[in-house]
N, C-alpha and C positions, 0 to 999 in steps of 0.2 A: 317659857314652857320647856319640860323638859325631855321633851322625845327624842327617843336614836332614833334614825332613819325614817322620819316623819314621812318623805316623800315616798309614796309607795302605789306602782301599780297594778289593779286589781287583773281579774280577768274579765272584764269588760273594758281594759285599756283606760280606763279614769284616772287622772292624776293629781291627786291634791296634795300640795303640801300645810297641811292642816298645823305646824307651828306661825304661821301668817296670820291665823284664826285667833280671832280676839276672845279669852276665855270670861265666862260669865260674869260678874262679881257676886259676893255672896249677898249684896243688899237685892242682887236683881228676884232672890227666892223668899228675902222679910217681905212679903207683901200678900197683898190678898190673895187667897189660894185659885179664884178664879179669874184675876186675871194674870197671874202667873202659867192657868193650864193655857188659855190661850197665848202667848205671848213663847209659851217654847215652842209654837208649830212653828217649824221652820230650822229650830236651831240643830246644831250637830251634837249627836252626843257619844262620846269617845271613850275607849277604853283600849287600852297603853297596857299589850300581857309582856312584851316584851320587846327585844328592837328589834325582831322580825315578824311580829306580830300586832298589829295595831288594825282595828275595828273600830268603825265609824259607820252612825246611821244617822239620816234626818228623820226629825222625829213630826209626826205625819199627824197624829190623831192621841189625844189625852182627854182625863177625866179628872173635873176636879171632886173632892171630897173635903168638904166645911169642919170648922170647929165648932160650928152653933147651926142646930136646929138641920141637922144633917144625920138623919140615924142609919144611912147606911155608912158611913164614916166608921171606918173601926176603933176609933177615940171616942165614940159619942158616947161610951157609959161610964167609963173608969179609964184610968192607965193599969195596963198588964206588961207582963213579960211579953208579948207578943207585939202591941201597937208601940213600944216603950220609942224607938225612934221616930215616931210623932210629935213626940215632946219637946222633942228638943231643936233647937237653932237652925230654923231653914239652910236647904243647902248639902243636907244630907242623902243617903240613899236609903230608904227603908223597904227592905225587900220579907218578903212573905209568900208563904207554902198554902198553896187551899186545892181542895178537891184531892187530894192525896195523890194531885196527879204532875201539877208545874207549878215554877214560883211568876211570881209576879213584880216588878219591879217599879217601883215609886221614888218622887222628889219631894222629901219634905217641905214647906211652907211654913214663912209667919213669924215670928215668936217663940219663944221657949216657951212651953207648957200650955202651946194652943191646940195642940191635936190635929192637924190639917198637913192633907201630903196631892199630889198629885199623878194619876197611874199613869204610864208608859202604855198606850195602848197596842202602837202600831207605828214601824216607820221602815224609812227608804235605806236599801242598803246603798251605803258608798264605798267603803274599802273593807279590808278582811271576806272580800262575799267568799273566797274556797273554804276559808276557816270556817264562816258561819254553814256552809252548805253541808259538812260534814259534821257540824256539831245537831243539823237539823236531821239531815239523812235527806234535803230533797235539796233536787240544781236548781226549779225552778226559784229565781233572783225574788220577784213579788212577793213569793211563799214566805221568805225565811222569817222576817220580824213581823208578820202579819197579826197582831192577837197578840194581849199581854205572855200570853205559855211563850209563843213561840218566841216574843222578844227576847224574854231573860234566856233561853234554848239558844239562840243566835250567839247572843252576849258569854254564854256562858257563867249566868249570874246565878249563883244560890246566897246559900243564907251566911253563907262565909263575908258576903259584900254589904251587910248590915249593917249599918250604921257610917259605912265608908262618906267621907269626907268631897264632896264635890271637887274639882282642881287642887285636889292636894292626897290623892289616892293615883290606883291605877284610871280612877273615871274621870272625866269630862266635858262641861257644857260649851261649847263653841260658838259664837255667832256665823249664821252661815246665809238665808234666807229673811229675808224679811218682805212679808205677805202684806197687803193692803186687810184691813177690815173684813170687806166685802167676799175677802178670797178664803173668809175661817167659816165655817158654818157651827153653828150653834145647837147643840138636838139632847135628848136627853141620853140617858147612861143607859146601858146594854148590861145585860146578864145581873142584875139584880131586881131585889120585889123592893127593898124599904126606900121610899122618897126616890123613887124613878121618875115621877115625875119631873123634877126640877132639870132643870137643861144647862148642864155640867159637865158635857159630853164635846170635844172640838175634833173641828178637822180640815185639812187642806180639800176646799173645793174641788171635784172631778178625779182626785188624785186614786190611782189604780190600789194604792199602797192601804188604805183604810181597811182595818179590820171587817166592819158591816157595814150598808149602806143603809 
């Protein structure tokens, strides 16, 4: 890995040196999109702006979205300009603008030309928290990645980050946490009408960090 000054402490005094951190491989994202959303709660996901600035959050709470028989999925009708990093080779970041108001940030899944990504809902911050507190405008730690807006807001992620490359960009997946079964809960997706039913929705049991409960 190749970080300057990996070890960095935040202003809660935490100290991690996150190049010790074993980064993802990219078979760990060709896989089925839903248990890929469960299987990142826990991990660290990292973003490297420069070697005095590195941001790290455990990622708390994801949603997954299907390549079959999933119509809130933004693949489910065609490939556009818009979903076009769905398409392609898990392992990706496919980030998107809604509500005219924040982006929202995603892990591709699968295959090439299956359509299937997985959304960042909600996660813990670990380092960069002064960075992300002023990219948020608020101190409160819980707040800042709380909610796909606020995540990519923390991150500092727009549409510039599209299509960026998992461990081979400024982003990356870490292993960090590794949760028992028991300790993911299962429920459905939040803030959509189409196939809300389906329970594609994860999260770190009890955990303060969850977007909705």
């Amino acid at each position: 890995m190749s970080f300057i000054n990996s070890q960095i402490t935040d202003n809660n005094e935490l100290k991690l040196d996150v190049s010790t951190l074993k980064e993802l491989p990219r078979k760990f994202f060709i896989r089925q999109t839903e248990i890929v959303a469960k299987e990142l709660i826990g991990k660290l996901f990292v973003r490297f702006i420069d070697k005095d600035t590195l941001l790290a959050a455990e990622i708390i709470e994801t949603e997954a979205y299907l390549p079959e028989n999933d119509p809130a999925c933004h693949a489910s009708l065609k490939k556009t300009k818009r979903n076009a990093p769905m398409f392609e080779l898990g392992g990706i970041l496919y980030v998107y603008f809604i509500y005219g108001n924040h982006f929202c940030v995603n892990i591709v899944t699968e295959i090439e030309n299956k359509g299937a990504a997985v959304l960042l809902r909600s996660a813990k911050p670990i380092l960069g928290i002064n960075f992300m507190q002023k990219n948020r405008g608020k101190k409160e730690v819980e707040l800042l990645c709380k909610g796909p807006g606020n995540f990519a807001k923390a991150f500092a992620i727009d549409k510039l980050s599209n299509f960026d490359v998992l461990n081979k960009s400024q982003f990356y997946v870490l292993e960090y946490n590794n949760y028992q079964d028991n300790e993911i809960f299962q429920t459905q997706r939040v803030g959509i009408s189409d196939a809300k039913e389906l329970p594609l929705r994860f999260y770190l049991k009890g955990s303060k960090y969850i977007s909705k409960k």
